[in-house]
PyMOL Python script that loads the backbone (N, CA, C, O; Angstrom):
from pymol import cmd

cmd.read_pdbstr("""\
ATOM      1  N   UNK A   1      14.017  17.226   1.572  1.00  0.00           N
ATOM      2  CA  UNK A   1      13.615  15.850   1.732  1.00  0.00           C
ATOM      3  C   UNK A   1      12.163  15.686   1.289  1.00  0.00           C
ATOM      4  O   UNK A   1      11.343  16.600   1.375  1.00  0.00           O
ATOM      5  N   UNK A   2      11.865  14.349   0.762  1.00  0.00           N
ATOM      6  CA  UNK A   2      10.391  14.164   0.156  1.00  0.00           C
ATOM      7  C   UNK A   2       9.840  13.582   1.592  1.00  0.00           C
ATOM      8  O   UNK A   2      10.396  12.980   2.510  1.00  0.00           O
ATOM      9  N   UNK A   3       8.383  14.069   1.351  1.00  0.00           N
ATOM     10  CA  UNK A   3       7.411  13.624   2.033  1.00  0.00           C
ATOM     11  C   UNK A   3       7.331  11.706   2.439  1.00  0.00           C
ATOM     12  O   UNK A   3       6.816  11.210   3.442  1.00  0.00           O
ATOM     13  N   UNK A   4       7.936  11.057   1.427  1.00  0.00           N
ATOM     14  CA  UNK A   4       7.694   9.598   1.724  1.00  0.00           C
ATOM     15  C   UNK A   4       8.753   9.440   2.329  1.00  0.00           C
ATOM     16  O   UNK A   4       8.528   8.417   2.976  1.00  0.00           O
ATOM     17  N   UNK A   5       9.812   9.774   2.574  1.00  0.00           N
ATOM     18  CA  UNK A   5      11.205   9.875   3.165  1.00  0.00           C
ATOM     19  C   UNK A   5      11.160  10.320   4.623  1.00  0.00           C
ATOM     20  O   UNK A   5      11.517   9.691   5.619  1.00  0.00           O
ATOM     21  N   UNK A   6      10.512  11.853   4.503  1.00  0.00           N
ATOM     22  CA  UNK A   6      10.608  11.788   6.019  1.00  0.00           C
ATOM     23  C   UNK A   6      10.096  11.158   6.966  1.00  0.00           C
ATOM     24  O   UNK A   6      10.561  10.994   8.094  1.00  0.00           O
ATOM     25  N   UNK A   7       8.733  10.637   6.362  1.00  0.00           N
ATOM     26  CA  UNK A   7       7.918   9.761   7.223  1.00  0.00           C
ATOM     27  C   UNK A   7       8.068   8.078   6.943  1.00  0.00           C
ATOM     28  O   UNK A   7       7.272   7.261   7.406  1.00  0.00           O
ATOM     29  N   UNK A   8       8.671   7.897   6.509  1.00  0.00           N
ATOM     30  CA  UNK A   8       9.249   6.424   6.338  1.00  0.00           C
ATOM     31  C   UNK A   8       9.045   5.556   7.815  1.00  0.00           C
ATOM     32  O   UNK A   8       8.367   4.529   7.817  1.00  0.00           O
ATOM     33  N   UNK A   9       9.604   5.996   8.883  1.00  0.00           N
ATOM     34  CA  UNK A   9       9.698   5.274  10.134  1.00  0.00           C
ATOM     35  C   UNK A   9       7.998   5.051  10.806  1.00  0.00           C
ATOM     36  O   UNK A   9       7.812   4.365  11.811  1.00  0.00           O
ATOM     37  N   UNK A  10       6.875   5.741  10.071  1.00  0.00           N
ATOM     38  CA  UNK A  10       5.576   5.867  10.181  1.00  0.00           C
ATOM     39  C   UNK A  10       4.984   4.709   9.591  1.00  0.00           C
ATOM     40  O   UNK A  10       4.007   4.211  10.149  1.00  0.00           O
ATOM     41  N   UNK A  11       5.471   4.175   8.464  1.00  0.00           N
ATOM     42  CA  UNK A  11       5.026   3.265   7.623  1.00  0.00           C
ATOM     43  C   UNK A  11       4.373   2.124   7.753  1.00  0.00           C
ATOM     44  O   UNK A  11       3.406   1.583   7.216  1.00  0.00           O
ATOM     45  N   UNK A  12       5.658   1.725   9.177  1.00  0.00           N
ATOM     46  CA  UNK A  12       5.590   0.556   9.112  1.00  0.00           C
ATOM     47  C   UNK A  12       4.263   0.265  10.696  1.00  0.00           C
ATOM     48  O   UNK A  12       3.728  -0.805  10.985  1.00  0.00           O
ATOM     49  N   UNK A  13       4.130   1.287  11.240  1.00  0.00           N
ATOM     50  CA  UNK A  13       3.119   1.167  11.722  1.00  0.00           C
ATOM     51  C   UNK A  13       1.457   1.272  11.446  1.00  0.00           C
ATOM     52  O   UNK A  13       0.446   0.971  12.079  1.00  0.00           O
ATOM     53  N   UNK A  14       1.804   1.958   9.953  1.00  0.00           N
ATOM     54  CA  UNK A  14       0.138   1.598   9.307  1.00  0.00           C
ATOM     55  C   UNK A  14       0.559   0.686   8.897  1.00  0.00           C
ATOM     56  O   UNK A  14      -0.495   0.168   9.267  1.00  0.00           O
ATOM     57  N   UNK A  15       1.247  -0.342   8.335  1.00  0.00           N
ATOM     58  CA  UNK A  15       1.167  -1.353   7.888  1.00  0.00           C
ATOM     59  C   UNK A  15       1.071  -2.646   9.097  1.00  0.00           C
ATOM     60  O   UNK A  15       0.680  -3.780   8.818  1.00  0.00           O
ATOM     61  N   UNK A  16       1.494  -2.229  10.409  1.00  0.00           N
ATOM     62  CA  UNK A  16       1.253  -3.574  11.531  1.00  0.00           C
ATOM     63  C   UNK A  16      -0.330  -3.258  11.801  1.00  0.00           C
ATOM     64  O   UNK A  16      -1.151  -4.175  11.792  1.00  0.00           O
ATOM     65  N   UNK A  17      -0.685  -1.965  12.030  1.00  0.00           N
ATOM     66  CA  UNK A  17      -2.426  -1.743  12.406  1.00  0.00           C
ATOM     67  C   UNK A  17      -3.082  -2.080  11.213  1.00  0.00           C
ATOM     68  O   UNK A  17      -4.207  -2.311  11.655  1.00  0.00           O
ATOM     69  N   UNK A  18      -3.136  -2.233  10.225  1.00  0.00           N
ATOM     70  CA  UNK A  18      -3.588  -2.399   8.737  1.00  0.00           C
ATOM     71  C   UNK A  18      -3.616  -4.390   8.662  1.00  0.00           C
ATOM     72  O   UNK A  18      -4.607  -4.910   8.150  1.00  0.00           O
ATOM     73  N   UNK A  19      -2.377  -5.372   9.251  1.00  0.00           N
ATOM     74  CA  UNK A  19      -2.386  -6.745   9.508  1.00  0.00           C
ATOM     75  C   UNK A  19      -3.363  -6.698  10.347  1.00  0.00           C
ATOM     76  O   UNK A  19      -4.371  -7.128   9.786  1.00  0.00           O
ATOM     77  N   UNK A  20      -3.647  -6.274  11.813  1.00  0.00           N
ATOM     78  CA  UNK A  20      -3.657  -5.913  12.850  1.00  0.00           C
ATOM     79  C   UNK A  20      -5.793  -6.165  12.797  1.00  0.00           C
ATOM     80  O   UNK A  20      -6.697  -6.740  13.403  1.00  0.00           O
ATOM     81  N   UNK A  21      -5.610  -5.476  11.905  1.00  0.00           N
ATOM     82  CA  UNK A  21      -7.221  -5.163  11.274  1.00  0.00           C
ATOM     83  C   UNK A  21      -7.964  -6.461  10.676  1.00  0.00           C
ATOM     84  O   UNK A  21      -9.118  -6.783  10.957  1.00  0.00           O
ATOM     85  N   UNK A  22      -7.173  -7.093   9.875  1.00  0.00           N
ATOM     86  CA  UNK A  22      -7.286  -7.794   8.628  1.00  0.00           C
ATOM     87  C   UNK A  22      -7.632  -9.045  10.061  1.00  0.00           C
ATOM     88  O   UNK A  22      -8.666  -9.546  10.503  1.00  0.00           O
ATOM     89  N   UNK A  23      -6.731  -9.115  10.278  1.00  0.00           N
ATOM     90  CA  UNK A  23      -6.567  -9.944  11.319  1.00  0.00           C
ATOM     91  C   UNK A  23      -7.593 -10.401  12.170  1.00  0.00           C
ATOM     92  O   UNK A  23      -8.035 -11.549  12.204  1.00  0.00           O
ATOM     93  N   UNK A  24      -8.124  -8.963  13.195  1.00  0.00           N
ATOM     94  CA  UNK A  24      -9.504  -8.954  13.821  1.00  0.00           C
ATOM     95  C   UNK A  24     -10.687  -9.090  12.673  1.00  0.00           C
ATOM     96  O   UNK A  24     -11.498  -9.922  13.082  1.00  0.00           O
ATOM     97  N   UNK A  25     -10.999  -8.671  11.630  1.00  0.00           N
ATOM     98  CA  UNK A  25     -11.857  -8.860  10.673  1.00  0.00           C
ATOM     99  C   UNK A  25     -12.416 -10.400  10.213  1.00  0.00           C
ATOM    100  O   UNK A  25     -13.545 -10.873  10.087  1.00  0.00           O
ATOM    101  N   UNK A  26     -11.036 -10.941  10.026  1.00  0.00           N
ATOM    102  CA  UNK A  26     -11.363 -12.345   9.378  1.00  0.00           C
ATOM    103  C   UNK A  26     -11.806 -13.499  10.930  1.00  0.00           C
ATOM    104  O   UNK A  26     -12.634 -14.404  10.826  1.00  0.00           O
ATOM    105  N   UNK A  27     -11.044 -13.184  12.265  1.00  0.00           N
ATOM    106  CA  UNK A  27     -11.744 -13.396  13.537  1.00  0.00           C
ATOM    107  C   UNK A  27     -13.263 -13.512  13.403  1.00  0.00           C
ATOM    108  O   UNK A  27     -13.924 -14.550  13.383  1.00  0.00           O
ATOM    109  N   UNK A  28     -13.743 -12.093  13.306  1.00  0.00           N
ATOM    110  CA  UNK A  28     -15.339 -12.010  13.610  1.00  0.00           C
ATOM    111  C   UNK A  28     -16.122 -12.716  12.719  1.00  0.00           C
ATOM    112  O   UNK A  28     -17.296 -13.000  12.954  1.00  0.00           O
ATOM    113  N   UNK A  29     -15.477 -13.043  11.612  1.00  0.00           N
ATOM    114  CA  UNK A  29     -15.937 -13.644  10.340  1.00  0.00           C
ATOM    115  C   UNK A  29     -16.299 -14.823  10.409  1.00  0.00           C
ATOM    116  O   UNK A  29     -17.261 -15.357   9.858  1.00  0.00           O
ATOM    117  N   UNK A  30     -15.299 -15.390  11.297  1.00  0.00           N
ATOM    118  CA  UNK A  30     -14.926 -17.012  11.806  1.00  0.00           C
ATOM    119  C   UNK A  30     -14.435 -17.915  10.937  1.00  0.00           C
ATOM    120  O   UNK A  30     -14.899 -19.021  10.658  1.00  0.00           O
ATOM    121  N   UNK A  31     -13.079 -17.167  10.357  1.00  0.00           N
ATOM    122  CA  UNK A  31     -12.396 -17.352   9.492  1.00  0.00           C
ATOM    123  C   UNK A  31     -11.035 -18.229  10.305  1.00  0.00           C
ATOM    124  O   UNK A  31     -10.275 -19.019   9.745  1.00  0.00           O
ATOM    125  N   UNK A  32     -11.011 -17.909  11.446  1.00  0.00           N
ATOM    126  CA  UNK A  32      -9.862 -18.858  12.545  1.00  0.00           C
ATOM    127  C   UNK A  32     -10.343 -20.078  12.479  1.00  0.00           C
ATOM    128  O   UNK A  32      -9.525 -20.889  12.045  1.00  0.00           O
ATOM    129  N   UNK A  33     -11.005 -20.351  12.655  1.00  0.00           N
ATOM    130  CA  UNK A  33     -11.309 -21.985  13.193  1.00  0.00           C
ATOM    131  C   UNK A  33     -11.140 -22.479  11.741  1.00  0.00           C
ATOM    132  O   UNK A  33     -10.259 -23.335  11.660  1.00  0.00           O
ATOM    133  N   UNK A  34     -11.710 -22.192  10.633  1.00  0.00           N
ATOM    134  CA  UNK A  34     -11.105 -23.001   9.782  1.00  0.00           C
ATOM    135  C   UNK A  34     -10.394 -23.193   9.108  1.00  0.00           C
ATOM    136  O   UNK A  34     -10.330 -24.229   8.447  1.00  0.00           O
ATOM    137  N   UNK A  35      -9.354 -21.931   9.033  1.00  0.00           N
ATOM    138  CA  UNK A  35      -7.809 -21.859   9.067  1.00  0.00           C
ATOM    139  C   UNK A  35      -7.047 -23.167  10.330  1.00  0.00           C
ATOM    140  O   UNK A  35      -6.303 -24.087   9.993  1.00  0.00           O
ATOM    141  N   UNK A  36      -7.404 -22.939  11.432  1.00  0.00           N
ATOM    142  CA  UNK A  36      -7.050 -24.123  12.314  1.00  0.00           C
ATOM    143  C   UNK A  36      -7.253 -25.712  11.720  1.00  0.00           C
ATOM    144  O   UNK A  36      -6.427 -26.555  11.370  1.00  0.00           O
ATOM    145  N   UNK A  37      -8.866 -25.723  11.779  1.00  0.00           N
ATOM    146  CA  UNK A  37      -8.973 -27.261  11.042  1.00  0.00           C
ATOM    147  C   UNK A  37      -7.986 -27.613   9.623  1.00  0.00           C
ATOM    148  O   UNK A  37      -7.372 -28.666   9.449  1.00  0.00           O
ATOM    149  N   UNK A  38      -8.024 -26.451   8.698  1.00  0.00           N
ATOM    150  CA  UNK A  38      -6.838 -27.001   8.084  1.00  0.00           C
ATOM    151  C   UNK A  38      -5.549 -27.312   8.056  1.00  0.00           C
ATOM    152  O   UNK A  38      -4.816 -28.030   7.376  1.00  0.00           O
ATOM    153  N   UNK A  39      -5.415 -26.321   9.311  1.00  0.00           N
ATOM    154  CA  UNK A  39      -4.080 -26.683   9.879  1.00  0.00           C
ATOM    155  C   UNK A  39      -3.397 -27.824  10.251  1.00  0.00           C
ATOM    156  O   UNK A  39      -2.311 -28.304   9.926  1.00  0.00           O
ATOM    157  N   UNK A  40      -4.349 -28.174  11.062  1.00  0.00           N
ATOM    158  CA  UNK A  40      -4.761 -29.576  11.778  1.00  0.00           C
ATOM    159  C   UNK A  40      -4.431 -30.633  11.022  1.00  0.00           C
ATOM    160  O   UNK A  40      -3.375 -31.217  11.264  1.00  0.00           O
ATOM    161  N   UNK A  41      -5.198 -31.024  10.073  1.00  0.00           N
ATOM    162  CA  UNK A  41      -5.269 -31.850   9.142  1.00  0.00           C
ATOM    163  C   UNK A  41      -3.971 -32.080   7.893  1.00  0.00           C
ATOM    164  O   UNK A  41      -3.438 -33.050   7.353  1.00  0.00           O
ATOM    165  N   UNK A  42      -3.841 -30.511   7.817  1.00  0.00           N
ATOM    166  CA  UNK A  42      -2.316 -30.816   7.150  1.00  0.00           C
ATOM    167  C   UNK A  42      -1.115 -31.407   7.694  1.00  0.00           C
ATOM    168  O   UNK A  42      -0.154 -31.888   7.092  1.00  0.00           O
ATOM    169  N   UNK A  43      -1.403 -31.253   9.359  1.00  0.00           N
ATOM    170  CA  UNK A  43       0.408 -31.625  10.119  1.00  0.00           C
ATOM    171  C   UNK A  43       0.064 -33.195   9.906  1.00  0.00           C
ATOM    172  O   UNK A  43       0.862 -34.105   9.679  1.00  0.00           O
ATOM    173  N   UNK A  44      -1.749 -33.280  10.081  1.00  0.00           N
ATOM    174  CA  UNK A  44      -1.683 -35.243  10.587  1.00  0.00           C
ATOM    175  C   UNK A  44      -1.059 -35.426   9.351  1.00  0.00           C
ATOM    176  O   UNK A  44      -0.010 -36.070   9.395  1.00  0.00           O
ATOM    177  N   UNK A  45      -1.488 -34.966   8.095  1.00  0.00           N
ATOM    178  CA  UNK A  45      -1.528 -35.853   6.840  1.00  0.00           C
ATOM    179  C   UNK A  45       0.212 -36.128   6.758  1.00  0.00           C
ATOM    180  O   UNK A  45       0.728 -37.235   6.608  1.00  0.00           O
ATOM    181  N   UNK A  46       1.029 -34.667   6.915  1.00  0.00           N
ATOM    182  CA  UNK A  46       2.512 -34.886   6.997  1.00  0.00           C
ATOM    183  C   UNK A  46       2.696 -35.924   7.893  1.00  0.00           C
ATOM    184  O   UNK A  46       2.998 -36.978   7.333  1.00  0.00           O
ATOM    185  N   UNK A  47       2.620 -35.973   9.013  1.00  0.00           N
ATOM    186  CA  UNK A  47       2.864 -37.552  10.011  1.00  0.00           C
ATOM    187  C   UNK A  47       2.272 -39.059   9.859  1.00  0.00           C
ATOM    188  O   UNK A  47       2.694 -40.053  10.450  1.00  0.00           O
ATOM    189  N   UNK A  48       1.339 -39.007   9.052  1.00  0.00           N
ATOM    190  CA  UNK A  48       1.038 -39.947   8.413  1.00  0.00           C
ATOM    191  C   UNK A  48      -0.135 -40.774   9.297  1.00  0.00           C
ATOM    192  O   UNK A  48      -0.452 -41.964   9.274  1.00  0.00           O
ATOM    193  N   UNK A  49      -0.803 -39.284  10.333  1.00  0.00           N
ATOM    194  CA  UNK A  49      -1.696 -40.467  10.594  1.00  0.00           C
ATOM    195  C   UNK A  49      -3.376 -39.973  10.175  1.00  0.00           C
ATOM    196  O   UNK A  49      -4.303 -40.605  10.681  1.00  0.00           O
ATOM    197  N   UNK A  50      -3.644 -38.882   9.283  1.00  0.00           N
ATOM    198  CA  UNK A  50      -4.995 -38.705   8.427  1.00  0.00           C
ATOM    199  C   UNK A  50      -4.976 -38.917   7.369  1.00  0.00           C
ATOM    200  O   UNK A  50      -5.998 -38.788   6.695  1.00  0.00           O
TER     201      UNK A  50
END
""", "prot")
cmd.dss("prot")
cmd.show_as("cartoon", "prot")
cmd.util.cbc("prot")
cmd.orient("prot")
């Protein structure tokens, strides 16, 4: 068996700590809040009231 095979079931946990990261990173950055405000602003604009 190859090396990427046996450890396959490993993968997917560097890849949730690796989101996981990205995640806390763009936080400290203060990259949330204006991900939110756009959020925000996109649902009013769909409902039609911004």
């Amino acid at each position: 068996m190859s090396f990427w095979r046996r450890n396959r079931k490993y993968w997917w946990i560097a890849g949730v700590t690796l989101g996981i990261l990205c995640l806390c990173m763009g936080a400290v950055d203060g990259q949330f809040s204006i991900i939110w405000k756009k959020a925000v602003m996109i649902c009013m604009e769909c409902i039609g009231i911004g």
